[in-house]
N, C-alpha and C positions, 0 to 999 in steps of 0.2 A: 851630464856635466856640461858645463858653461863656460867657454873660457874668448877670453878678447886680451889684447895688450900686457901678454902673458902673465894672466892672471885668472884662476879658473874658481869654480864652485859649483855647486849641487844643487838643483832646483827644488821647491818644494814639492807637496803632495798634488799641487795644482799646474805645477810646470812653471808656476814662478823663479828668475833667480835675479840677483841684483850685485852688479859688480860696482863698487866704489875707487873713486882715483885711479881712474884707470888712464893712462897714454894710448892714445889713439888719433891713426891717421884723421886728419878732419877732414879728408874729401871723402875719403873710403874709407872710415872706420869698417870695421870686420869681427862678427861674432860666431861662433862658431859652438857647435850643439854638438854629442854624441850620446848617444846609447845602445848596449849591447843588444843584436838582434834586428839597429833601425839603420837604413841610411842617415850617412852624417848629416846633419842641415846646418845652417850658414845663412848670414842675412851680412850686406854690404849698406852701408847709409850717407849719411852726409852727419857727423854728430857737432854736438853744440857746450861748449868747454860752461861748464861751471853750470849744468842743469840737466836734468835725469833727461836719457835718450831711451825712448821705448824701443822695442824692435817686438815682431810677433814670426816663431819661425816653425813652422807644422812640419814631424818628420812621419816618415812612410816606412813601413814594413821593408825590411830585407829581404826580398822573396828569391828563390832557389828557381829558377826556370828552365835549367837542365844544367847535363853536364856533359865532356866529350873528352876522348882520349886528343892528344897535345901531336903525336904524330901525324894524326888522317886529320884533324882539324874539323870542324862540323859546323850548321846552322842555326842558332836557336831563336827559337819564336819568345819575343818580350810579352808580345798581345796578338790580336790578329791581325793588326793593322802596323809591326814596326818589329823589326827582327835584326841579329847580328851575325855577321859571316866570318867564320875563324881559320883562316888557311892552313894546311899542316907546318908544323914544325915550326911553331908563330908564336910560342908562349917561353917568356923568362923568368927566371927566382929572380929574388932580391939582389942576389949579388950579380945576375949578369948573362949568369950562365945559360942555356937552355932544357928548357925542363921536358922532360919525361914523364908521362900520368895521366891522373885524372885530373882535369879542370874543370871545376864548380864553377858557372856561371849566376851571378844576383844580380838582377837588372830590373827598371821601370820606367815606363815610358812618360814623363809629363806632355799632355793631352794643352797646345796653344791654346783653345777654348777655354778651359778650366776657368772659372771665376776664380779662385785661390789657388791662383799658379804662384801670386807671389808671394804667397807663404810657405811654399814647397821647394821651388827651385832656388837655386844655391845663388846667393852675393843678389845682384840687383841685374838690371836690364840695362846695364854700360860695360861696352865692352873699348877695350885697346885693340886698334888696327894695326897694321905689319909696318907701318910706319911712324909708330907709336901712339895717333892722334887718338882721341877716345870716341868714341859715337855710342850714339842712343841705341840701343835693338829690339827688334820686331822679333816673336818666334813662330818659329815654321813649326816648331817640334824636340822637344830634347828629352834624352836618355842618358840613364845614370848605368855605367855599368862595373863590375868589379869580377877582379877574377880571383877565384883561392884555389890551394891544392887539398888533399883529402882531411888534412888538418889542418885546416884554416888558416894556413899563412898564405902574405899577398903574394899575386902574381902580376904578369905585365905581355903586353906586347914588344918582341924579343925586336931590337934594333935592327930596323930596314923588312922590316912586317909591318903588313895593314890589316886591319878589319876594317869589315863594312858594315856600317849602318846603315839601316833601311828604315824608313818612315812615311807613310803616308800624311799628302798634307790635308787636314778637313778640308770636308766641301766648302766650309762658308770663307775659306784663307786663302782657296784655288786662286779667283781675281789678282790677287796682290802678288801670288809667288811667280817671281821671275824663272825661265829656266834654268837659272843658276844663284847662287845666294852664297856669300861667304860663311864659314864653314867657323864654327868656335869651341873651344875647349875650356870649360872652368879651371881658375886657378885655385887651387887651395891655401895658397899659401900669400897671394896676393889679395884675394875676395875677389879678384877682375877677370872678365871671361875676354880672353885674347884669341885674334882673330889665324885661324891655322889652315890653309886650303880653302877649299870651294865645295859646295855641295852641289848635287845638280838634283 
């Protein structure tokens, strides 16, 4: 499914789909992909009123990379090179409350090297800073992660919990990485990745 400027459709057999008259931001228009089984994909652009806007937006397996009881909290490996830390007693339902159970973790690591990284990760390479300006971004490394309980409804990190990310930066990106780098989180609902803490 295919949907932009609330209005959605069905791709064909080819992955084609074509949305018509559609209202859209023209800085940051915003489309957005799903299918059952994939991570959601998303592409962020600059569009052009009154002539077809291509966008190309490649999704990636949903992969299960472990699971951990929500009490003792646990670490799970995404790859061998980038992993998430889940403190006990750190995971919420939907409505707020704090959950008990099993937590499924689906995560995947995008690889900065990757020739078609920007067909994979989510909106575009401009982010909003804490002061609202916007800047261009460079990536050290980003990770998609989602949490569900034993039947597949969403979860969260419970108010005033953290998890930690962990990612190694490639050899060839070392040069350029400061020992600290601000830290960003995709928006979904914006297309724009907004800038939240610091990474070190």
């Amino acid at each position: 499914t295919a949907s932009a400027g609330g209005k959605s459709t069905t791709t064909d057999l080819n992955g084609v789909f074509k949305l018509s008259n559609v209202t859209l931001n023209k800085k940051h228009a915003f489309v957005k992909i799903n299918k059952s089984g994939y991570f959601d994909g998303s592409r962020t652009f600059i569009a052009t009123s009154g002539k077809t806007n291509q966008v190309e937006i490649q999704l990636f397996s949903k992969s299960l990379k472990g699971s951990f009881d929500a009490s003792t909290g646990a670490t799970i490996n995404v790859t061998a090179n980038a992993s998430v830390e889940f403190p006990a007693n750190a995971i919420k339902k939907a409505d707020g409350t704090i959950y008990t159970g099993t937590v499924k973790v689906f995560a995947a690591y995008l690889n900065p090297t990757d020739e078609k990284l920007y067909l994979k990760m989510p909106g575009d390479l401009i982010g909003t800073r804490t002061d609202n300006s916007e800047s261009l971004l460079r990536s050290f490394g980003m990770m998609n992660v989602e949490l569900e309980d034993a039947s597949g409804n969403k979860l969260n990190i419970a108010d005033g919990k953290e998890a930690t990310l962990s990612m190694s930066v490639p050899a060839t990106l070392l040069n350029a990485a400061t020992a600290t780098i601000p830290l960003w989180y995709f928006d979904t609902n914006t297309g724009l990745w907004k800038e939240e803490g610091v990474a070190t």
